[in-house]
C-alpha positions as CSV (number, residue, x, y, z in Angstrom):
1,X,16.8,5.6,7.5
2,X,13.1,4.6,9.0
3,X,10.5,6.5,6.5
4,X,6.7,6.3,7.6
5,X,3.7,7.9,5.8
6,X,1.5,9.9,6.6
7,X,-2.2,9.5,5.8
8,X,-4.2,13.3,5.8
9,X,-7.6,14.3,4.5
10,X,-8.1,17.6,3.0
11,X,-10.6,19.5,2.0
12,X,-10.2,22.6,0.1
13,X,-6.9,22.8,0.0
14,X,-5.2,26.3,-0.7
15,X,-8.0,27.9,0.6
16,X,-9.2,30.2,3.6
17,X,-11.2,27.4,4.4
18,X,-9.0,24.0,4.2
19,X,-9.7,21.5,6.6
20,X,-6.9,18.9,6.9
21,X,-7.4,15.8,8.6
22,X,-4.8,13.7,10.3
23,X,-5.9,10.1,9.2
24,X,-2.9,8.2,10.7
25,X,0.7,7.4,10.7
26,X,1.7,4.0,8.6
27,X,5.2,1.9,8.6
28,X,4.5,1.5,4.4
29,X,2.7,3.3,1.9
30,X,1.1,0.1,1.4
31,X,-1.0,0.1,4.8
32,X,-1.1,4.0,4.0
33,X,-3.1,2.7,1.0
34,X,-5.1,-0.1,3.1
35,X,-6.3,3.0,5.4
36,X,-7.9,5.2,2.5
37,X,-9.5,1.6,1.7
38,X,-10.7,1.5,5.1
39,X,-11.6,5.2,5.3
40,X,-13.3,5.9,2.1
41,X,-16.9,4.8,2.8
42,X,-17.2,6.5,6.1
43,X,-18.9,9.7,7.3
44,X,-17.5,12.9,6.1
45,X,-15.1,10.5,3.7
46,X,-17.4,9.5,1.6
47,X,-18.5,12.9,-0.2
48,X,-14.7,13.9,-0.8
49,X,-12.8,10.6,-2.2
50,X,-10.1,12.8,-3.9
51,X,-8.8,14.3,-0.8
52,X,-6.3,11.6,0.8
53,X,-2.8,12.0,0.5
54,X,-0.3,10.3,1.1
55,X,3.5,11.9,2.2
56,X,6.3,9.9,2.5
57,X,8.8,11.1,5.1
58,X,12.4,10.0,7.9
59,X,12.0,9.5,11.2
60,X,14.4,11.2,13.1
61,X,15.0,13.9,10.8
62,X,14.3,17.9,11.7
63,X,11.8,19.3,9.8
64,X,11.9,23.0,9.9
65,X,15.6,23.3,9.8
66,X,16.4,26.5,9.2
67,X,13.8,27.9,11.1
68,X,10.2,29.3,10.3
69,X,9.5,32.7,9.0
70,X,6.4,34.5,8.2
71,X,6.9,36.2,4.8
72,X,4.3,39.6,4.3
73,X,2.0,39.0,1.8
């Protein structure tokens, strides 16, 4: 089983006005980590420090497996 992370940016988040960033796709949370250090100082980085994450997942592996359904609110 191959994992990879994936680096985002978000702003906002559980808003009506989240802005997610994909950042990049690493082979270890390690470089994952390298990337924020990489990213941090930047443009449009730099005011929001708190908003990398990091998620762990498999390659090869379905995501939405039993399907997609939008629940009424």
């Amino acid at each position: 089983m191959q994992k990879v992370y994936f680096l985002y940016h978000i702003l906002y988040e559980d808003t009506d006005d989240e802005d997610v960033k994909m950042v990049g796709i690493y082979s270890s949370y390690k470089q994952a980590e390298l990337s924020i250090e990489r990213h941090k100082n930047k443009p449009g980085f730099i005011d929001f420090p708190d908003g990398f994450q990091i998620i762990e997942d498999v390659v090869n592996r379905d995501g939405w497996a039993d399907g997609f359904v939008d629940l009424p609110e």
